[in-house]
C-alpha angles and dihedrals in degrees: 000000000000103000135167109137092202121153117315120217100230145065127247123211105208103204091191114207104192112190144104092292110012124112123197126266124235132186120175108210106199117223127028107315129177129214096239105159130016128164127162123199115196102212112016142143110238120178109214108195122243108177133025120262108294098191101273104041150348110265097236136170117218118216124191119206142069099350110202106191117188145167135198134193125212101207111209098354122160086190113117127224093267093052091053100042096044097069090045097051092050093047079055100051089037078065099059085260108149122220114242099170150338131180132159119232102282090036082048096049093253115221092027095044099046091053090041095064123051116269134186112249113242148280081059092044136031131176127193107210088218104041103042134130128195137186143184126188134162134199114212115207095169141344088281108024109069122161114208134188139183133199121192119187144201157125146250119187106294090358142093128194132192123189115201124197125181139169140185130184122278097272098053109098109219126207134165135231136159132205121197124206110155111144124242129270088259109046081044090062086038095094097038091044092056095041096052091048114031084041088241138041139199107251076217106173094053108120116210120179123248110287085346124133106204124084116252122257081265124149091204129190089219099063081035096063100037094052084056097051087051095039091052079062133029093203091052106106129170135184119237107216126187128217135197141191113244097267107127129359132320095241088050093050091047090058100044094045080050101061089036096061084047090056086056084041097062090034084059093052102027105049107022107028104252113158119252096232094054090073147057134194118218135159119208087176107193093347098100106038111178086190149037110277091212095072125070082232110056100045078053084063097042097055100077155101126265128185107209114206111236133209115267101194 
C-alpha cells in the first residue's frame, strides 16, 4: 500500500547465475559499502560451515562448482554486526535461500571458528574475534544442483566488513554485477532535519504491501537515518504514528495504522538497536489527511508513517 519507491540507503551486491535453473542473487548491504576484493574460480572446492567449533573441527559442507568471493567495506558506519547481517539474511530468505546456520563469535567458537572457515586476508577483510557474525544458507533447485552462500560480519573501529561466498554447480555459468543505490548526503539529513525542526517527519520511502501490516524487506534510508538519531542519545524518544487513506471504517483504519506503526516500531529495535523505550507505536487512521482523499494522489500521501519528536524533560 504505502508506497513511495524513493532512494534506498544501502548497496546491493547482485552475484548473477545464468543457466537453465539458476536465479540472481541479491543481497542488499545497508550503509555505504564499497566493492574492495572479487575473485571468481571457476572450478573450485569451497567448504560453507554448518555447525560451531566442537573441539576438534568446524561441521562443514564442501561444495564443488563456480566459487564468487568477495569482500565489502562499510567506511564510517555506526551500524553493528546485527544491523548489517539482518537485511542480508531476510533478502535471502525472500529468495527461496534456506537457512543452514548462524552463530555469533562466541556461539561460533570464536578463535577456533574463525581459523577453521576461509577467510579473506586483510586489508579487504577484518574480524574481530569478539564482534563477528557468520551464515550459511543454501537454495535447493533439485536433488544435485544446490546453490550455497556465506556472509561473515564484523567490525574494526569505524569500519564494517562483509565477506560473501557463494557457489553454484559446475553448469551454472557466474558473473558479477553491482548496483548502487545509496542516497545522497542530503536526502540521507532530510528526515532528521525535518524532524528536529518541524517537531515530526514522514518516514516516506517505507513499502507496505497492499492491505498488509508488516513492513517490507527494505533497507530503507528512512529507519536508517532515524536509529541513528536515537542511537547518537539514549533520552531522544519519538512516536511512531500511522496514517490511512478513508477506505473502510475508522475503526478499521485505527487499527491498521496502528500495526503498521508497531511493525516500524520492531524494525527500529530489531534490526538497528533502538531502545525500546525510545519509541511508541500509535495509529490516527484517516484522522490526519495531508492530502485530498479524492485524488489517487493524495490517498497515496495519506497512507504513511510519521515519527513524531517527544519531549525529553
Amino acid at each position: 500500500m504505502k508506497v513511495r519507491n524513493v532512494i534506498k540507503s544501502g548497496l546491493v551486491c547482485v552475484l548473477f547465475a545464468s543457466g537453465w535453473h539458476a536465479d540472481a542473487l541479491e543481497l542488499s548491504i545497508p550503509g555505504h559499502a564499497r566493492l574492495t576484493h572479487e575473485t571468481q574460480s571457476e572450478l573450485d572446492d569451497y567448504s560453507f560451515a554448518v555447525g560451531s567449533y566442537n573441539g576438534l573441527t568446524v561441521p562443514s559442507i564442501k561444495s564443488t562448482g563456480r566459487v564468487v568471493r568477495q569482500a565489502w567495506r562499510l567506511e564510517g558506519s555506526d551500524l553493528t554486526t546485527l544491523q548489517i547481517l539482518s537485511p542480508i539474511r531476510a533478502h535471502l530468505e525472500q529468495q527461496g535461500y534456506q537457512m543452514l546456520f548462524e552463530c555469533s563469535d562466541v556461539e561460533c567458537g570464536i578463535f577456533d571458528f574463525r581459523f577453521g572457515i576461509s577467510v579473506l586476508d586483510a586489508p579487504e577483510m577484518f574480524v574481530d574475534l569478539y564482534d563477528y557474525r557468520y551464515l550459511s544458507a543454501r537454495k535447493t533447485h533439485n536433488e544435485t544442483d544446490d546453490e550455497y552462500v556465506s556472509i561473515l560480519v564484523s567490525r574494526s573501529g569505524a569500519n564494517g566488513y562483509v565477506q560473501v561466498v557463494h557457489a553454484a554447480p559446475p553448469d551454472v555459468v557466474v558473473s558479477i554485477a553491482t548496483s548502487e543505490t545509496i542516497a545522497s548526503p542530503e536526502v540521507q539529513e532530510e528526515t532528521i532535519a525535518t524532524l528536529v525542526d518541524r517537531g515530526h517527519a514522514v518516514l516516506d520511502d517505507l513499502e507496505f504491501e497492499s492491505g498488509a501490516t508488516a513492513l517490507g524487506a527494505g533497507p530503507y534510508a528512512s529507519l536508517a537515518d532515524l536509529a541513528r538519531y536515537l542511537n547518537e542519545d539514549s533520552t531522544r524518544r519519538v512516536a511512531l504514528v500511522g496514517h490511512t487513506d478513508t477506505t473502510g471504517s475508522l475503526e478499521a483504519n485505527v487499527l491498521l495504522s496502528r500495526q503498521r506503526a508497531a511493525s516500524v516500531l520492531e524494525r527500529l529495535v530489531n534490526q538497528y538497536g533502538v531502545g525500546r523505550l525510545q519509541l511508541e507505536a500509535d495509529g490516527a487512521g484517516y484522522l490526519s489527511p495531508v492530502m485530498s482523499n479524492l485524488t489517487a494522489e493524495g490517498r497515496e500521501a495519506n497512507r504513511r508513517v510519521e515519527a513524531i519528536l517527544l519531549n525529553t524533560e
